[in-house]
C-alpha angles and dihedrals in degrees: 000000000000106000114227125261124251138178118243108260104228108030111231098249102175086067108040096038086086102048095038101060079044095057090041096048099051092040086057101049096040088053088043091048086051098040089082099019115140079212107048111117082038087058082042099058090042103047082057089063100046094053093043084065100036079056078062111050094043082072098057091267129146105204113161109226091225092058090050083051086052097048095050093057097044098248109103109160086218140039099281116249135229092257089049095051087053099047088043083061093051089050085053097047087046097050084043093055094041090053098044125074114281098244085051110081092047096049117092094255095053084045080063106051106046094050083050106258121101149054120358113259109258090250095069085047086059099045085039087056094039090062089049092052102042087052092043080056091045102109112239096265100055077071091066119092104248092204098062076086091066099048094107093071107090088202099048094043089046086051090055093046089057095051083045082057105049089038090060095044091046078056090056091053100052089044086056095048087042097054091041085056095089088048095054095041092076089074092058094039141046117241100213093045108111105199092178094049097045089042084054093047084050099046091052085051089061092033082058091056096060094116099045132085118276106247096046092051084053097050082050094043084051104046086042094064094043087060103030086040096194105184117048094208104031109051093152100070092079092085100044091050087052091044085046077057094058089053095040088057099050099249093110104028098162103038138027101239115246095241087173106049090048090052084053082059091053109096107258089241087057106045105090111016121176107254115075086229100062079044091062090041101054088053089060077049088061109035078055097056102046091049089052089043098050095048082055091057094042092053085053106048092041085052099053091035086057081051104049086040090076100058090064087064102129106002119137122282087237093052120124096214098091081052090048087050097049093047094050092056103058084048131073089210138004136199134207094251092054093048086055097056096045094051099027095236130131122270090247097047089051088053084053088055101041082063099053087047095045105217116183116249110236107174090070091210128119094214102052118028132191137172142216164142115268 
């Protein structure tokens, strides 16, 4: 019988007094750097690549950062993998929370929707509501069947009654999948797993951190789901809920942290000890670590983005260039048919500008060529 997590009472100061002003410090500073940044949402967009990846690679997962890029726009060069497709989720789950209010993905509703049950994206309401109101302007005889006229031929109404036919058995066949689900779902999940009940034993664990600082309530929140494990197919959305904490409470008000990518940064040997308390420490580690690295990344990109800037000095006003700048920017990579489609330019005209603005070329093939900002 699995035993019912609790938080250590008391919390084992001396060691996580350190960590923790560390974690709270670089987190500030980091939030603080990207409150007034010209490249924010740019830094933004990146960093959800990286982590995505980072999600990956903690489970013993290789995915490139350029096929994820790829992917996401629709473009892979190969049929997608397993390991893509999940990191692809993460990616979606990261950009959805971002976008969201903080208190959102930690609500019950929020909860729901991003384990899939829940309420319907805004995007399939509108398009929901588009088909109503695009039936409600129809004129009343767009409502007539126009092929009563045609009853009175035996072959084409022969003709309807046999796609009648082959609509209601495909019917039949759905209603029969649909009633075996239940049946075939025994071989995915676990019968005995109770995800409500373990979600509900996790949500009283971070209800339980409200008085104490942010970061340590996250490392908790964090730590809580890797030993409750509420959800059997989605064990990574543990960190992005605890980094969603760390929104919802004020302490990162401009960007969701990269947990991940700051426990890819913890030593191997380091990354799970055996006392709850290393454990908590080596979150604030790596809380530490992806703020740190991510101000790293931010000076860089601000900096070679200061030095491709002046290479758009008296260009048209109708000139591409500044959009191809600003593109580049929110992308680890970019290739010329992406650049197409977000310009609306031709491939061959994208590779033109690529030149004047002088992007490096990171793929290193001949074949297949993309560019970046490293």
């Amino acid at each position: 019988m699995r035993l019912e997590h609790k938080i250590p009472d008391p919390l084992p100061w001396s060691l996580l007094a350190s960590p923790l002003a560390a974690a709270e410090d670089a987190l500030a500073r980091l939030d603080e750097r990207l409150a007034k940044s010209p490249i924010r949402e740019a830094w933004i967009a990146r960093t959800h690549f990286s982590d995505a990846c980072a999600t990956l690679w903690l489970d013993g997962e290789l995915v490139h950062l350029e096929d994820l890029v790829l992917h996401d726009a629709h473009m892979d060069i190969r049929a997608p993998t397993h390991e893509l497709t999940r990191a692809h989720a993460v990616l979606r789950t990261r950009r959805r929370i971002a976008s969201r209010d903080p208190e959102w993905p930690l609500s019950a509703a929020g909860l729901g929707c991003l384990r899939g049950r829940g309420e319907k994206d805004e995007s399939e309401e509108g398009w929901g509501n588009w088909n109503e109101e695009e039936r409600d302007s129809e004129p009343d005889d767009a409502h007539l069947d126009p092929l009563l006229e045609t009853e009175a031929d035996p072959h084409l109404a022969a003709a309807f009654a046999a796609v009648d036919a082959a609509n209601a058995k495909a019917e039949r066949t759905l209603a029969t999948e649909n009633s075996s689900w239940s049946e075939r779902a025994g071989l995915i999940y676990d019968p005995d797993w109770d995800e409500e009940a373990r979600l509900t034993e996790w949500s009283a664990v971070v209800e339980q951190t409200r008085k104490l600082p942010p970061t340590i309530a996250a490392a908790l929140a964090a730590e809580a789901w890797d030993s409750i494990a509420p959800l059997q197919h989605t064990p990574w959305l543990g960190r992005l809920l605890a980094a969603a904490l760390l929104r919802a409470r004020a302490k990162t008000i401009w960007h969701l942290p990269c947990l991940y990518e700051g426990q890819k940064a913890i030593p191997r040997e380091r990354r799970r000890p055996r006392d709850v308390a290393s454990r908590l420490a080596v979150q604030l580690e790596a809380m530490t670590a992806a703020a740190a690295a991510g101000l790293k990344d931010h000076d860089r990109w601000f900096n070679q983005r200061t030095l491709l800037a002046r290479k758009l000095a008296g260009r048209r006003a109708t000139s591409k260039m500044p959009a191809l700048l600003d593109y580049v920017l929110t992308r680890p990579i970019v290739s010329a048919g992406m650049i197409a489609e977000e310009l609306g330019i031709t491939p061959r005209a994208a590779q033109g500008l690529v030149a004047e603005l002088g992007l490096r070329e990171v793929t290193g093939r001949g074949r297949y060529r993309a560019w970046g900002i490293l």
